[in-house]
C-alpha positions as CSV (number, residue, x, y, z in Angstrom):
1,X,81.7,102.0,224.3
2,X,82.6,101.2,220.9
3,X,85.0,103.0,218.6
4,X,82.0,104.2,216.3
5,X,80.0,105.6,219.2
6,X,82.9,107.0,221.1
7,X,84.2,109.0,217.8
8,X,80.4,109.9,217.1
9,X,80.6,111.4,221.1
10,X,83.7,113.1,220.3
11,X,82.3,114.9,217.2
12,X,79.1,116.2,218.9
13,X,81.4,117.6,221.8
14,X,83.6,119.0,219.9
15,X,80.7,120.7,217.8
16,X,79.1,121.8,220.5
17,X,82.3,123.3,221.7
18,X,82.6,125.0,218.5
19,X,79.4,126.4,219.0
20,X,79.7,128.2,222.1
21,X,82.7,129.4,221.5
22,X,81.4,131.3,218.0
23,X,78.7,132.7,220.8
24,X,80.8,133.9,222.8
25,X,82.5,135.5,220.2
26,X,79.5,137.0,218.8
27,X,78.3,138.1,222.3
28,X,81.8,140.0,223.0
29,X,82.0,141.6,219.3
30,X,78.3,143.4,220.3
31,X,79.4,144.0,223.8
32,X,82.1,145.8,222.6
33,X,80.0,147.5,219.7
34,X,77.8,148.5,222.5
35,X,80.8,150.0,224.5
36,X,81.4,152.8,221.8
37,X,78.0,154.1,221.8
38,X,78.3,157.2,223.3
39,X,75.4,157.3,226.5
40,X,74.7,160.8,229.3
41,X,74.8,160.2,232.9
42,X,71.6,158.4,233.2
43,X,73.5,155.6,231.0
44,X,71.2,155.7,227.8
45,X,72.5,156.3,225.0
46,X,73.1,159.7,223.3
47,X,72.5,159.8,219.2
48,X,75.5,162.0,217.6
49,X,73.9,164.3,215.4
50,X,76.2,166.8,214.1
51,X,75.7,170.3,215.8
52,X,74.5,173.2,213.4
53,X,76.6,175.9,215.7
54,X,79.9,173.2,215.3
55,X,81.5,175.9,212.5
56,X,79.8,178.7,214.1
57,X,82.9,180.9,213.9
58,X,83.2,179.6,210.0
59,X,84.2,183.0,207.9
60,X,84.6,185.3,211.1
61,X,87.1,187.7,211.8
62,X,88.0,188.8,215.6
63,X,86.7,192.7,215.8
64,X,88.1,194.8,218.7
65,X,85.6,196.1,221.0
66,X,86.3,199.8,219.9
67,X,86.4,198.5,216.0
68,X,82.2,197.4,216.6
69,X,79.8,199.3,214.9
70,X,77.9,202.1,217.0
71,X,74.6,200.8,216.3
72,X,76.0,197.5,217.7
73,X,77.4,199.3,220.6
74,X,73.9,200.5,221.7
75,X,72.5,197.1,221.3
76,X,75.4,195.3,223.2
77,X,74.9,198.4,226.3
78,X,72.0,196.3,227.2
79,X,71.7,194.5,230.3
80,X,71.1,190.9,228.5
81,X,75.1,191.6,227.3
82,X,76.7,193.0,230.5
83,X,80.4,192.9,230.4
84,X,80.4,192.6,226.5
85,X,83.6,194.2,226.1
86,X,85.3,191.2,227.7
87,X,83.6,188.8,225.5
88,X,84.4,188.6,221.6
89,X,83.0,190.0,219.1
90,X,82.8,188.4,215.2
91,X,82.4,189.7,211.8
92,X,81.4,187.4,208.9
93,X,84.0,188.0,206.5
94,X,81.1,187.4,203.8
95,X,78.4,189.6,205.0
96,X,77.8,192.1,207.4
97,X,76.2,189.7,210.4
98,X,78.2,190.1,213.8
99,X,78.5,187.7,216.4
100,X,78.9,188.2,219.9
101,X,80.6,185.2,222.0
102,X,80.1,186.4,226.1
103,X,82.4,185.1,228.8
104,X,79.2,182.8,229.9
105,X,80.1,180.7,226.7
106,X,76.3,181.7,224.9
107,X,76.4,183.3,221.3
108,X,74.3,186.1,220.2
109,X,73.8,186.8,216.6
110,X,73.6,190.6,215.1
111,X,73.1,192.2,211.6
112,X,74.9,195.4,210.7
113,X,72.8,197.8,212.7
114,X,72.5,196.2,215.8
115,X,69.4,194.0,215.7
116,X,69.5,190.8,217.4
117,X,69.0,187.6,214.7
118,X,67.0,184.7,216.4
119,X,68.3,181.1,215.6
């Protein structure tokens, strides 16, 4: 082999070297951008989309259970909120809306007289 051919060998190897090494780096840099994706248990991934109850308790005050409105009393007697006095009860601090937080973990909006608000 001449000098010419063996330094022309040399070059493409070394190339080609070059090459799959940038691949593999380019490979592992999206394997581990895939990695962070959050995903459920099936393995797909889950998009993040922020939560419109995240600041639920934004502006709310703890009420004791003998400070709740009557009206809100009657409502909470119901057999949809068994056990309410165990759970916690929320006033906003900006209106007159009352939130009730059972032991189950579920939330239950009110107004000021005891009617449920849908969400």
């Amino acid at each position: 082999m001449s000098t010419k051919k063996f330094v022309n060998y040399k070059y493409k190897k070394m190339k080609k070297s070059i090459l799959i090494l940038a691949a593999a780096l380019c490979l592992s840099g999206a394997a581990m951008a895939q990695a962070t994706q959050p995903t459920d248990s099936t393995g797909s991934q889950v998009t993040q989309t922020p939560d419109q109850n995240q600041n639920y308790k934004k502006d709310m005050m703890k009420v004791k259970s003998n400070e709740v409105p009557a009206s809100l009393k009657t409502t909470l007697q119901g057999s949809e909120y068994k056990g309410w006095e165990t759970g916690t009860v929320y006033r906003n601090q900006n209106s007159d809306m009352y939130l009730y937080e059972g032991t189950d973990g579920k939330t239950y909006r009110f107004d000021a007289k005891g009617k449920r608000i849908e969400e």
